[in-house]
C-alpha positions as CSV (number, residue, x, y, z in Angstrom):
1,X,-1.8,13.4,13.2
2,X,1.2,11.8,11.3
3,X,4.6,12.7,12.3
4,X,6.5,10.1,11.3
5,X,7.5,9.4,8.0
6,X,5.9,6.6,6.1
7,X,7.3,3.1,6.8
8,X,7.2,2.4,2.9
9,X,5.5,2.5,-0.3
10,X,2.8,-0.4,-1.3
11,X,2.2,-0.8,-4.7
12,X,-1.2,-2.6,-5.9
13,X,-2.5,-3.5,-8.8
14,X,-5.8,-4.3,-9.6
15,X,-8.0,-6.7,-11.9
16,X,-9.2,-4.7,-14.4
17,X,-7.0,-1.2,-13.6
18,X,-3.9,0.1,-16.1
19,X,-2.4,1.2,-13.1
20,X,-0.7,0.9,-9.9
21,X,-2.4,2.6,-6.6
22,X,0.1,4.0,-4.7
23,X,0.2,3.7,-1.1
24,X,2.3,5.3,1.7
25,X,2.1,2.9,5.0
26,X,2.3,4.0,8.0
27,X,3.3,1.4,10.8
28,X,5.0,-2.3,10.1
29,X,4.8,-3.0,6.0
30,X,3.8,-6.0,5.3
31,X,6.4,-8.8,4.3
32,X,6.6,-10.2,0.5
33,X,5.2,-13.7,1.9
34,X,2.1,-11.6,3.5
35,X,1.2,-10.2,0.4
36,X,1.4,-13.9,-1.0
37,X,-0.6,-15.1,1.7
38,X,-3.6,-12.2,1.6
39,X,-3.5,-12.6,-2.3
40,X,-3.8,-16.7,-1.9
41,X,-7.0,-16.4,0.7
42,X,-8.4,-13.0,-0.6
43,X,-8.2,-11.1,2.6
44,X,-9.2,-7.9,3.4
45,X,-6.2,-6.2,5.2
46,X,-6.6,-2.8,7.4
47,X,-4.0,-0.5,6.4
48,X,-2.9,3.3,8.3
49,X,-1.8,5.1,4.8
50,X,-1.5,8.6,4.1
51,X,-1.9,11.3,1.7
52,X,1.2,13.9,0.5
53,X,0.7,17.2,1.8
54,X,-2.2,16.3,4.1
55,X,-2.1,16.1,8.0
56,X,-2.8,12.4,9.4
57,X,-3.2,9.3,8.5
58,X,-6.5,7.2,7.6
59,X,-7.2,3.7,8.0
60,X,-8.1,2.0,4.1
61,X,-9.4,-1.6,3.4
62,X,-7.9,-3.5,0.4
63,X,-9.5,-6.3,-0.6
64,X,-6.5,-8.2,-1.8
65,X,-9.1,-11.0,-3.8
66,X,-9.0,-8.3,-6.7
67,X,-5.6,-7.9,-6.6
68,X,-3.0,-9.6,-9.3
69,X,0.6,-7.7,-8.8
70,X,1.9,-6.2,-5.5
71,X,5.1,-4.5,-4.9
72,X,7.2,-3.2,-1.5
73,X,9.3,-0.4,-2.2
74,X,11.0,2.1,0.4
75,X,9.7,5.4,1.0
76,X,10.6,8.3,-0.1
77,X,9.9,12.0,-0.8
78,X,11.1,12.2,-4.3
79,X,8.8,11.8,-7.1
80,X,6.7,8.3,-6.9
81,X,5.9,7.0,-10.3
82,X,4.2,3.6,-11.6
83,X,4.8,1.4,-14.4
């Protein structure tokens, strides 16, 4: 069950998608120059992420060959919104 809060907000954005999936991280967020690196070699990266108002936290695969725009942002519990 997750306690903690989430480490920070990942931001992906798809080939193909209008917009941004939204992901709270749980445990170390990746660095700036990770995200270059998985994007580079198309890696498929095991995140713990978790869902607002829902015990726990899940493990979810991203596939970050099909990904073109990544962002890091800090978490927090006010209204998350994408551009």
């Amino acid at each position: 069950m997750a306690t903690d809060a989430p480490s920070g907000l990942l931001y992906l954005l798809s080939v193909g998608k209008e917009k941004e999936l939204i992901l709270r991280v749980h445990g170390t967020m990746p660095t700036a120059e990770k995200l270059i690196s998985w994007m580079e070699q198309g890696t498929v990266v095991s995140l713990q992420i978790s869902h607002e108002g829902e015990p726990g936290t899940f493990t979810y695969l991203v596939n970050f060959r099909h990904v073109v725009a990544a962002r890091l942002a800090p978490y927090t519990t006010t209204r998350i919104s994408s551009f």
